[in-house]
C-alpha positions as CSV (number, residue, x, y, z in Angstrom):
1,X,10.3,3.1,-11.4
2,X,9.3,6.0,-9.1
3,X,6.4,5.6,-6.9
4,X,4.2,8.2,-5.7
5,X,1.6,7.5,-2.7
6,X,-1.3,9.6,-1.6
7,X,-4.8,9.5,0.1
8,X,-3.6,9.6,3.5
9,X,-5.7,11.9,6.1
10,X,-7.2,12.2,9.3
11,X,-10.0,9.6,9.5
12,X,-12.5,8.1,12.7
13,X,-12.2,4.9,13.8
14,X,-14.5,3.2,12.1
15,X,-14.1,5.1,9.0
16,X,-12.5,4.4,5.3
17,X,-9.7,5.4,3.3
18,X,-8.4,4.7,0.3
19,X,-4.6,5.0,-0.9
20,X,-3.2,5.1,-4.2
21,X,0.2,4.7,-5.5
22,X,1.1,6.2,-8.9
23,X,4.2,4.6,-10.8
24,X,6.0,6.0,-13.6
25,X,7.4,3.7,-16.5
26,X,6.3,1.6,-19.1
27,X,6.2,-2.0,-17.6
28,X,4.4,-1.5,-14.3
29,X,2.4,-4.5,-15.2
30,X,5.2,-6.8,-14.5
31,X,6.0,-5.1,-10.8
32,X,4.2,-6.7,-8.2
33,X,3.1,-4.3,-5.6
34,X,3.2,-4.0,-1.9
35,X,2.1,-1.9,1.0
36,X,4.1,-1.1,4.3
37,X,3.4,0.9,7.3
38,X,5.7,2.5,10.1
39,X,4.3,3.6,13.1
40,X,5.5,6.0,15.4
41,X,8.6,4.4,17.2
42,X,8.1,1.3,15.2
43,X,9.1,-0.6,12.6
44,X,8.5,-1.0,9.0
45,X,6.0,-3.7,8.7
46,X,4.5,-5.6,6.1
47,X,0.1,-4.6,5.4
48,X,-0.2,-6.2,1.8
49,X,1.1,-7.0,-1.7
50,X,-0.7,-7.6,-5.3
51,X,1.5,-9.9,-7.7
52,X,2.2,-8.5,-10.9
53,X,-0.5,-10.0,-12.8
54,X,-3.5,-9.1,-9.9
55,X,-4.6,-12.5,-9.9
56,X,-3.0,-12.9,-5.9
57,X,-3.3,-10.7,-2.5
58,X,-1.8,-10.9,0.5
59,X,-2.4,-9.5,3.7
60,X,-0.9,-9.0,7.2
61,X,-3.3,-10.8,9.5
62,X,-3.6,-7.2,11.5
63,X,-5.6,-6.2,8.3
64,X,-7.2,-9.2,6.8
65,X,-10.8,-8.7,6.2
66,X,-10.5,-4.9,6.6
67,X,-7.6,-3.6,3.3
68,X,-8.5,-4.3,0.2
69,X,-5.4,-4.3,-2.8
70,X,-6.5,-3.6,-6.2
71,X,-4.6,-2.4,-9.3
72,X,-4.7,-1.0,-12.6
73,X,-2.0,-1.8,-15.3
74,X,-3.8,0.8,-17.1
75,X,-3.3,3.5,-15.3
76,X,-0.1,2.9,-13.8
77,X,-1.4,2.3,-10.1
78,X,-2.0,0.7,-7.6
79,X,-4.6,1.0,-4.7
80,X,-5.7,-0.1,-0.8
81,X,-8.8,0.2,0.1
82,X,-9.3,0.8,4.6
83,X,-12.1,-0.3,6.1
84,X,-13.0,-0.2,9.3
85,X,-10.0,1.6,10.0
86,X,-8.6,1.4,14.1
87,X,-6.2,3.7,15.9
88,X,-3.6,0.8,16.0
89,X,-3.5,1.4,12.0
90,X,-2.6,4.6,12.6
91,X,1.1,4.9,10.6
92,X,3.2,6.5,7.7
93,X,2.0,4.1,4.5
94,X,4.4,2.9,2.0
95,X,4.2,1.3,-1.4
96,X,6.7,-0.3,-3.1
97,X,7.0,-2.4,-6.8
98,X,9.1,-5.8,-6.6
99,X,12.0,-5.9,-9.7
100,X,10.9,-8.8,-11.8
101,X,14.4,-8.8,-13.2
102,X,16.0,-8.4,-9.6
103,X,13.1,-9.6,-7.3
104,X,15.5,-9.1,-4.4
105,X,15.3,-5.4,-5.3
106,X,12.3,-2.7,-4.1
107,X,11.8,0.4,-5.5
108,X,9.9,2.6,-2.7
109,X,7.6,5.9,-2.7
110,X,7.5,8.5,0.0
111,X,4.9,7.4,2.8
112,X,1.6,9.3,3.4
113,X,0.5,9.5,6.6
114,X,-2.8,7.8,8.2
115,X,-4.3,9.3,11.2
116,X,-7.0,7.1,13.0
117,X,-8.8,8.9,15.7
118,X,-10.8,6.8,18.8
């Protein structure tokens, strides 16, 4: 599976985004889906995932209430939706797709990078 993220950009606090991650293959249905972020001299943290079949979300606490994870099988992609975005959610995002076969492996996209300004 590859995974392609975009939507990224310069946004005010306050202000909405919305990412997307584009998969390639033929069985993206049965990857769930998650999102990471990395902020500048940070680590890698956990914002959100989508199980395979959509039916379940989770959320860090930072962003509950505010992201949004959605999918469609049909298209091969996966989104999150920002709301009220803040400066502290300023970071490179990452998706990545769970292996069902090897659900201790990730397959992971290049970030795109959110800017939140005060």
């Amino acid at each position: 599976v590859q995974l392609q993220a975009s939507g990224g950009g310069l946004v005010q606090a306050g202000g909405s985004l919305r990412l997307s991650c584009a998969a390639s293959g033929q069985t993206f249905s049965t990857y769930s889906m998650g999102w990471f972020r990395q902020a500048p001299g940070k680590e890698r943290e956990f914002v959100g995932t989508i199980r395979w079949s959509g039916g379940s979300t989770f959320y860090a606490d930072s962003v509950k209430g505010r992201f949004t994870i959605s999918r469609d099988n049909a298209k091969n992609s996966a989104y999150f939706q920002m709301n009220s975005l803040k400066p502290e959610d300023t970071a490179v995002y990452y998706c990545n797709a769970q292996d069902p076969f090897e659900p201790s492996h990730y397959y992971w996209g290049q970030g795109t990078l959110v800017t939140v300004s005060s």
